[in-house]
C-alpha positions in Angstrom: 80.7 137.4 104.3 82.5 136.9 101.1 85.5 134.5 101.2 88.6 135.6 99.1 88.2 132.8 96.9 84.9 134.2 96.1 86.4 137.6 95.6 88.7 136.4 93.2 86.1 134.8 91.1 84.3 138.0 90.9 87.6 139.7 90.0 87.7 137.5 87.1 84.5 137.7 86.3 85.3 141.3 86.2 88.0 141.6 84.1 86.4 139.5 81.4 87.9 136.0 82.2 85.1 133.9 81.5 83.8 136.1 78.6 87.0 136.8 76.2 89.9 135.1 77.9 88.7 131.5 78.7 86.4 131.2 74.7 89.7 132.9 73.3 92.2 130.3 74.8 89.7 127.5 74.1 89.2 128.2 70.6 92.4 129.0 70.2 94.0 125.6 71.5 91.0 123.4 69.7 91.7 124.8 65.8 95.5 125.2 66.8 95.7 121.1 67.4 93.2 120.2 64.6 95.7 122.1 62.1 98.5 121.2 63.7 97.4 117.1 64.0 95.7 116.9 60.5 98.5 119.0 58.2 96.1 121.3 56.4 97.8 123.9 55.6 101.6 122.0 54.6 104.7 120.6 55.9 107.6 121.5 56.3 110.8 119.7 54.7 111.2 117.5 57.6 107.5 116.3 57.5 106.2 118.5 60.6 103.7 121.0 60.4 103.4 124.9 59.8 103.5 125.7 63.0 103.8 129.7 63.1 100.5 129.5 60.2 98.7 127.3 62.5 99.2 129.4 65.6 98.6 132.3 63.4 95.4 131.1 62.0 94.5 129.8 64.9 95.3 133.2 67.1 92.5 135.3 64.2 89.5 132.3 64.4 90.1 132.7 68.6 90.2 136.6 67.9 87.0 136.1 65.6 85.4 134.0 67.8 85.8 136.3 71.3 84.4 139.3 69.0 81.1 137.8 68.6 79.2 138.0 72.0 76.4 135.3 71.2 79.4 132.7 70.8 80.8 133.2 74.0 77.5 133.9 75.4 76.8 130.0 74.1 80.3 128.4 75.4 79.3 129.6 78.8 75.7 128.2 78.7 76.9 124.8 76.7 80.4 123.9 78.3 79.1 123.3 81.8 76.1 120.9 80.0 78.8 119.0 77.9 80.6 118.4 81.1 77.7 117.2 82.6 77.1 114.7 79.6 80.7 113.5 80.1 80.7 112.8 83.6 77.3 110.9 83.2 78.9 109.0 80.5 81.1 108.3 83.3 79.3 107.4 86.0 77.2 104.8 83.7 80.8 103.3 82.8 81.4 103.3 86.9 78.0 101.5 87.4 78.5 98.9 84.6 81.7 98.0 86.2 80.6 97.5 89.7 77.3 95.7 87.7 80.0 93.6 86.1 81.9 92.2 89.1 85.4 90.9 88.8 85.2 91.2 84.9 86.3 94.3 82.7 83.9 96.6 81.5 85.0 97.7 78.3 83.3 98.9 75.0 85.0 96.6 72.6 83.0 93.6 74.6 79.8 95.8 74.4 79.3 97.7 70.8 75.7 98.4 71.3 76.3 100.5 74.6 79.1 102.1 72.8 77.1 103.1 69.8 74.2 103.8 72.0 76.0 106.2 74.5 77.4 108.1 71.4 73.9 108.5 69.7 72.8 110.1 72.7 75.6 111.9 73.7 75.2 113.6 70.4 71.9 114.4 70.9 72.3 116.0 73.8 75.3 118.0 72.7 73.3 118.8 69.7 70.5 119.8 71.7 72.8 121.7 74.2 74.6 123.9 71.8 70.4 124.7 70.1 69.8 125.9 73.7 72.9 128.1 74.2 72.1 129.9 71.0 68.8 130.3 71.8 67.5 127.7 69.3 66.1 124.9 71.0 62.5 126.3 72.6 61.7 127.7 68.5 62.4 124.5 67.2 60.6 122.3 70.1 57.5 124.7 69.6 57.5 124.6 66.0 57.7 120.5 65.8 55.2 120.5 68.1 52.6 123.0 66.9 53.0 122.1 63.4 54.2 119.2 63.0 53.3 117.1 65.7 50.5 114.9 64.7 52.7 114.1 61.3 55.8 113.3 62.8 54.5 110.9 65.4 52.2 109.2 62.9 55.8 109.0 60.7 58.0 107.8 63.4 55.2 105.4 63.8 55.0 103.7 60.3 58.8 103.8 60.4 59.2 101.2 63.3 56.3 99.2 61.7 58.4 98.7 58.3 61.7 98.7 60.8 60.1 95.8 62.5 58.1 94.4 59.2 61.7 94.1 57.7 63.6 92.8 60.7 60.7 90.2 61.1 61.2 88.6 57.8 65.2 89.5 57.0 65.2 87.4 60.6 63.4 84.4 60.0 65.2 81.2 58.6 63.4 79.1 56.2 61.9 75.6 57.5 64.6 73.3 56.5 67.6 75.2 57.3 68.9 74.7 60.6 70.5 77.1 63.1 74.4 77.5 63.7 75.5 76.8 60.0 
C-alpha cells in the first residue's frame, strides 16, 4: 500500500515539479544572486544593484533553461551526485576531527587536505555533470581505445621529470646547513 507521503511525491512528479519547477527555481535563484552579489549589469544611485534587471534576466535564463529537456534531464541525474560529494566532504571533515582529538580540525592548519579535497571534488563534479549529459562513457572509451597506451606512457614521463625536478630543486648543497 502506498503511503500518502508517497502519493504526494507522485503528484509532484506528476505535475512536473521535479522537471520544470525545481531546475526553474534553482537556476533562477543561482544567476539571480550572482548578478545581484557581483553588480554586472549597474547600480543604482545609492550603490545597490538593478534588482528588477537581475530578476528579470534571471526569470528568461531559468525560462531558457526549463525549455531545454537534456538540462533538466542533467540537474536531476547530477544534483543528487553533487550532494553526495558534499556530504562525503563532510564526513571526512567529521572523521579528521574525531582522528584529531581535543584539537580543531580546520583547513587553515591543513592547506594540502584543503587543496586536495577541492581537486577532487572538482573532478568528480566535472565528471558528474559529463555523466548527466551523457558524456562521460564516449569520452572514457575514447581515452581508452585510442589513447591509452600514450597517455599512461605521458603521465608516466611527467612524474619522472615531476620527481627529477623536486629531487634536485630539493637538495641543499654540502656546506649549507639546514634551518637558515
Amino acid at each position: 500500500m502506498v503511503s500518502p507521503l508517497a502519493k504526494s511525491i507522485y503528484f509532484l512528479e506528476d505535475l512536473g515539479f521535479f522537471d520544470i519547477i525545481l531546475p526553474f527555481l534553482l537556476t533562477f535563484v543561482i544567476v539571480y544572486a550572482v548578478l545581484d552579489k557581483t553588480k554586472i549589469l549597474g547600480k543604482t544611485e545609492k550603490d545597490k544593484p538593478k534588482t528588477n534587471v537581475n530578476a528579470m534576466l534571471a526569470f528568461v535564463v531559468a525560462l531558457f533553461v526549463v525549455a531545454t529537456k537534456q538540462i533538466t534531464d542533467a540537474f536531476k541525474i547530477s544534483l543528487p551526485w553533487v550532494v553526495l560529494i558534499l556530504l562525503a566532504i563532510l564526513m571526512f571533515m567529521m572523521l579528521a576531527g574525531v582522528a584529531f582529538g581535543d584539537k580543531e580540525f580546520t583547513f587553515e592548519d591543513n592547506k594540502g587536505w584543503r587543496t586536495f579535497l577541492i581537486i577532487v571534488a572538482f573532478i568528480a563534479i566535472v565528471a558528474i555533470f559529463l555523466h548527466g549529459f551523457g558524456w562521460l562513457e564516449p569520452f572514457i572509451g575514447f581515452i581508452i581505445y585510442k589513447w591509452a597506451d600514450t597517455l599512461i606512457m605521458g603521465i608516466v614521463l611527467l612524474f619522472i621529470i615531476i620527481g627529477t625536478i623536486l629531487i634536485v630543486v630539493g637538495k641543499k648543497p654540502k656546506g649549507e646547513k639546514g634551518g637558515e
